[in-house]
C-alpha positions in Angstrom: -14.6 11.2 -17.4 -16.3 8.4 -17.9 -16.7 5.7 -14.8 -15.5 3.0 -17.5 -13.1 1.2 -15.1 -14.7 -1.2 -12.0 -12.9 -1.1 -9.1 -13.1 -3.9 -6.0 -12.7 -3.0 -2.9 -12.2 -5.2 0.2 -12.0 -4.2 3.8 -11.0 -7.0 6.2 -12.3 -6.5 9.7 -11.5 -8.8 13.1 -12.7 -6.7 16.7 -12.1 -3.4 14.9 -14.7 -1.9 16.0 -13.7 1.4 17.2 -12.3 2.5 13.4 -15.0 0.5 11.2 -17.3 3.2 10.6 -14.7 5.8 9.7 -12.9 3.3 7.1 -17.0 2.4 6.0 -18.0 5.8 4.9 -14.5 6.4 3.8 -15.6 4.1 0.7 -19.0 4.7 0.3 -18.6 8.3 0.3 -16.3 8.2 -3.0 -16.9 10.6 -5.7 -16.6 7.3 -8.1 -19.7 5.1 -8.9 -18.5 2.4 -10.4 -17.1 0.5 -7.8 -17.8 -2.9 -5.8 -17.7 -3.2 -1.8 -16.9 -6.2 -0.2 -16.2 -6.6 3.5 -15.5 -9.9 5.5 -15.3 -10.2 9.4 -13.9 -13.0 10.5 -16.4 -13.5 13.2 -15.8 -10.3 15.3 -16.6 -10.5 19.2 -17.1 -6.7 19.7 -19.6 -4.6 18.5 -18.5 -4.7 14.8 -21.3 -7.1 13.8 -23.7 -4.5 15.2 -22.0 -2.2 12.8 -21.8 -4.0 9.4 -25.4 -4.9 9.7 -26.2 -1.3 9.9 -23.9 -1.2 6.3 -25.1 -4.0 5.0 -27.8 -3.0 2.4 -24.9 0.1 1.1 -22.3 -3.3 0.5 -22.1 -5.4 -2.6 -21.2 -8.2 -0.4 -21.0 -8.9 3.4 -19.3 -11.8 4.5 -19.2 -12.7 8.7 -18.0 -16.0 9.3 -14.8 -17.3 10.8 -11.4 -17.2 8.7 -7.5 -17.5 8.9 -6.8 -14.5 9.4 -6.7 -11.2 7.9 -5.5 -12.1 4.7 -7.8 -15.4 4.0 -10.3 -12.8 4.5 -8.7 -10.9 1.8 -8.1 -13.2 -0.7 -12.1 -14.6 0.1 -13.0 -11.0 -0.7 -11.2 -10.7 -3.8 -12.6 -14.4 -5.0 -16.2 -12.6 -4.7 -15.3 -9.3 -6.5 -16.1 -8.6 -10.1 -13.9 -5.6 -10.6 -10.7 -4.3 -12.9 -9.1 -3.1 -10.5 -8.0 -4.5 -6.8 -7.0 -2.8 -3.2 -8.1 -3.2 0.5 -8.1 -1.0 2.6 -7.7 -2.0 6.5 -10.5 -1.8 8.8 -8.2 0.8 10.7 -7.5 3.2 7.9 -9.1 5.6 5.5 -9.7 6.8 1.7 -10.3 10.4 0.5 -13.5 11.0 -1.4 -11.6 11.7 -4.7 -9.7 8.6 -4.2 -10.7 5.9 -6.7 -11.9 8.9 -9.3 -7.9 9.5 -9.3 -7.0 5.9 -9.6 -9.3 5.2 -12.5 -8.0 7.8 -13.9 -4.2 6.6 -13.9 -5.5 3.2 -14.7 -7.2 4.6 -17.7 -4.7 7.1 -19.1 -1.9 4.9 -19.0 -3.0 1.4 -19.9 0.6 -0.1 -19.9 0.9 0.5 -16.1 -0.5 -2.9 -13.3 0.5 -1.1 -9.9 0.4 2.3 -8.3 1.3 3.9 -4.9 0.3 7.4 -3.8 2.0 9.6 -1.5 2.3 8.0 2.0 0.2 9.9 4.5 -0.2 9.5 8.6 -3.5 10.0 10.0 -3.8 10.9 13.9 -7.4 11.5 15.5 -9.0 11.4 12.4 -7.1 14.1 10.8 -4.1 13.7 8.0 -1.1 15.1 10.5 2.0 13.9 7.5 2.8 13.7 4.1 5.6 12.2 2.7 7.8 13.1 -0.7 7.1 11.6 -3.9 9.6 8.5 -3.2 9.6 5.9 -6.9 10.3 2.3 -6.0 13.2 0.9 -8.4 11.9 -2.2 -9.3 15.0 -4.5 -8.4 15.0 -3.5 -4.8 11.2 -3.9 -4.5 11.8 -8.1 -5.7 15.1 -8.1 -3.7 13.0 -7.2 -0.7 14.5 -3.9 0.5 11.4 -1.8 1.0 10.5 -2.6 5.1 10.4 -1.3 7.9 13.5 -2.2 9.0 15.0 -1.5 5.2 14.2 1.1 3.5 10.9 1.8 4.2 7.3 0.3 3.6 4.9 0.5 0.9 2.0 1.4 2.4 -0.7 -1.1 1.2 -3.3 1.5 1.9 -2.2 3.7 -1.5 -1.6 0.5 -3.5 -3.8 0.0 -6.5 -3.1 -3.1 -8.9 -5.1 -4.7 -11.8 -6.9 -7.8 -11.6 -4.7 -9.8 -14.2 -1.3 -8.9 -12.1 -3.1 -10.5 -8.4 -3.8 -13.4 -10.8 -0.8 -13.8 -12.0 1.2 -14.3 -8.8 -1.7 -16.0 -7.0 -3.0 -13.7 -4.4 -1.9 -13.3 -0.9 -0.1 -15.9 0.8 -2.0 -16.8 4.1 1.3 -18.2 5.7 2.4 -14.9 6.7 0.0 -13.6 9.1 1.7 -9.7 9.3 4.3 -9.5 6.3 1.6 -11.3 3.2 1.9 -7.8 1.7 5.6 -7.3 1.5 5.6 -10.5 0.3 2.7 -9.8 -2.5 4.6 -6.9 -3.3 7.6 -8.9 -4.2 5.7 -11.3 -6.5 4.2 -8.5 -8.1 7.9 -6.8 -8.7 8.8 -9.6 -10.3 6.2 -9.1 -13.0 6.0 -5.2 -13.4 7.4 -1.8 -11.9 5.3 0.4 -8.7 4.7 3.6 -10.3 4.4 6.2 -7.6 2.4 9.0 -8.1 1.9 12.8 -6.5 -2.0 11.7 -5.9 -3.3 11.6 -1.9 -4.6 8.1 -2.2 -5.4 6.8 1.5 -4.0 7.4 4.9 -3.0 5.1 7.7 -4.2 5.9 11.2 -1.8 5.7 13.6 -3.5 4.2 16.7 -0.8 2.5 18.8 -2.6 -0.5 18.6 -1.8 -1.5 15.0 -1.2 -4.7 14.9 2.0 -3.8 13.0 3.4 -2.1 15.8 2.0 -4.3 18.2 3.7 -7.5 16.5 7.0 -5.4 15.6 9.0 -9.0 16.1 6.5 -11.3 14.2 6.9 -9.4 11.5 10.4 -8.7 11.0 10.8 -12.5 11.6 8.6 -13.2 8.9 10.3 -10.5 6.2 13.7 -12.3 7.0 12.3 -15.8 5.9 10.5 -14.0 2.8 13.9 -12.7 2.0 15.5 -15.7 2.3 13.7 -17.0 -0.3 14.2 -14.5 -2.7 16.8 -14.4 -5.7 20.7 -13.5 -3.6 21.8 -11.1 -6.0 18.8 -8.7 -5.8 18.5 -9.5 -2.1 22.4 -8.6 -1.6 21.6 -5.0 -3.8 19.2 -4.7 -1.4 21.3 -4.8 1.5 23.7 -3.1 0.7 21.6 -0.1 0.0 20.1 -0.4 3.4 23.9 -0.4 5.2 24.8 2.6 3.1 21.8 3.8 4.1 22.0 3.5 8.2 25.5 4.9 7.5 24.7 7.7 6.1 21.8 8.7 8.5 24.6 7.8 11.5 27.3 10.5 9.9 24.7 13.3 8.8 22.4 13.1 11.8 25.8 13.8 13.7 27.0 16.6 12.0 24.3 20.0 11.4 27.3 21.7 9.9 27.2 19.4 7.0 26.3 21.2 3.5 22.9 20.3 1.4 25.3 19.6 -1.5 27.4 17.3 0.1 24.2 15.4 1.8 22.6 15.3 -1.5 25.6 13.6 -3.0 26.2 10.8 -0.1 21.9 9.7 -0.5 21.6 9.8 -4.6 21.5 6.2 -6.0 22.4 4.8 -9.7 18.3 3.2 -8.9 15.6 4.7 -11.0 11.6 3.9 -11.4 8.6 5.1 -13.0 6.9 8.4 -11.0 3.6 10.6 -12.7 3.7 13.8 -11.6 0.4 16.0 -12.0 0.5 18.9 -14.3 -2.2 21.0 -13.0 -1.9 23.4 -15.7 -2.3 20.9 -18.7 -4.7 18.7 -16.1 -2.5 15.6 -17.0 -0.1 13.0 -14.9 3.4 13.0 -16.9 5.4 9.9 -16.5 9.2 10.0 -16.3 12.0 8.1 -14.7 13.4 9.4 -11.3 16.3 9.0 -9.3 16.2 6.7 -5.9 17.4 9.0 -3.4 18.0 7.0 0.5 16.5 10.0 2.4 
């Protein structure tokens, strides 16, 4: 195929030197050539600068200076880039070398879709060590604010691909939230147009045990409640009531081995449906249907 579609890629960085490499090559080593690299630092006081000036003549744009945060660095990125199509990707984590091949692909066969998620996948010592299933993303739970960790699960931001006219649209990241600006983004985006999930291997998250996720557990989930708050009640209270079936559920089956696979299956379907492609390997094409929200 043709590289027809640009895609803009930022990598925000702050003392992450140990990983920076790894997420580095992870980019430049893409089987995709029409793509833009941008990567700010806001000011790093490890060895990171060491490192980026060692990248610096393979990056469309290197930006070291001091910043607000990881997502003013973001949204400073995204000001510089050129591209049709927008992610980051975390200083931390990693892309596959097929990875933005695949996206412009989606992007290109099926022009009506804005935003796509791969499959979730956990990276320890380097090394993908899980995969999750195919999960779609109903679009009134996404706005209603029921996809974290302490809901129903997160979207990981390091398999999300959007087009440039959607980030414009709902204004970028909001730098008031210093861990939770991408639930919230996601949100604002949901508003506007559905997640379509996809069976593609997009990027992996490396599990460290010093992301600052985990290391801020309480910041965040401090900061999801006040997003939540201000979101519309009745998609918020669909939401939630989703994620109390859902803890119920897990309580009474988690309990009881003897229960049957039909009987589980019945208590975790949902009346919730969104967009999923699913690769066809055999007629080398993603087919998009609706599928079924399932709580598991």
């Amino acid at each position: 195929m043709s590289d027809d579609l640009k895609i803009s890629v930022v990598t925000p960085n702050y003392n992450g030197a140990a990983r920076l490499a790894r997420a580095l090559n992870s980019v430049l080593a893409q089987d995709y050539s029409n793509f833009e690299y941008i990567v700010v630092d806001g000011a790093s006081t490890d060895e990171s600068r060491g490192i980026l000036e060692g990248f610096r003549g393979r990056l469309h744009q290197l930006i070291i200076e001091p910043d607000h945060g990881q997502y003013d660095a973001i949204n400073k990125g995204f000001s510089w880039s050129t591209g049709d199509i927008l992610c980051w990707l975390n200083s931390d984590d990693t892309y596959f070398p097929w990875t933005l091949r695949v996206v412009a692909r989606v992007f290109r066969d099926f022009p009506e879709v804005e935003w796509i998620t791969g499959i979730r996948s956990g990276l320890r010592d380097d090394a993908v060590q899980d995969l999750s299933n195919l999960t779609p993303f109903p679009r009134d739970l996404l706005a209603g604010g029921a996809f974290h960790s302490g809901g129903l699960g997160c979207v990981m931001q390091e398999c999300c691909f959007w087009r440039r006219s959607l980030f414009e649209k709902v204004g970028g990241l909001d730098v008031r939230w210093s861990l939770a600006a991408d639930f919230d983004l996601w949100t604002r985006f949901a508003a506007h147009t559905d997640l379509v999930a996809t069976t593609a291997l997009l990027g992996g998250f490396h599990y460290t045990g010093e992301n600052r996720s985990a290391r801020n557990a309480d910041v965040y989930a401090e900061e999801v409640r006040q997003i939540r708050a201000q979101l519309p009640e009745d998609k918020v209270r669909g939401g939630d009531l989703l994620i109390r079936r859902k803890s119920r559920v897990e309580k009474f089956f988690f309990k009881r081995p003897w229960s049957t696979r039909l009987v589980h299956s019945w208590f975790y379907q949902t009346n919730h449906f969104a967009p999923v492609l699913i690769f066809d390997a055999g007629a080398d094409r993603y087919r998009k249907r609706q599928q079924r929200y399932s709580i598991t």
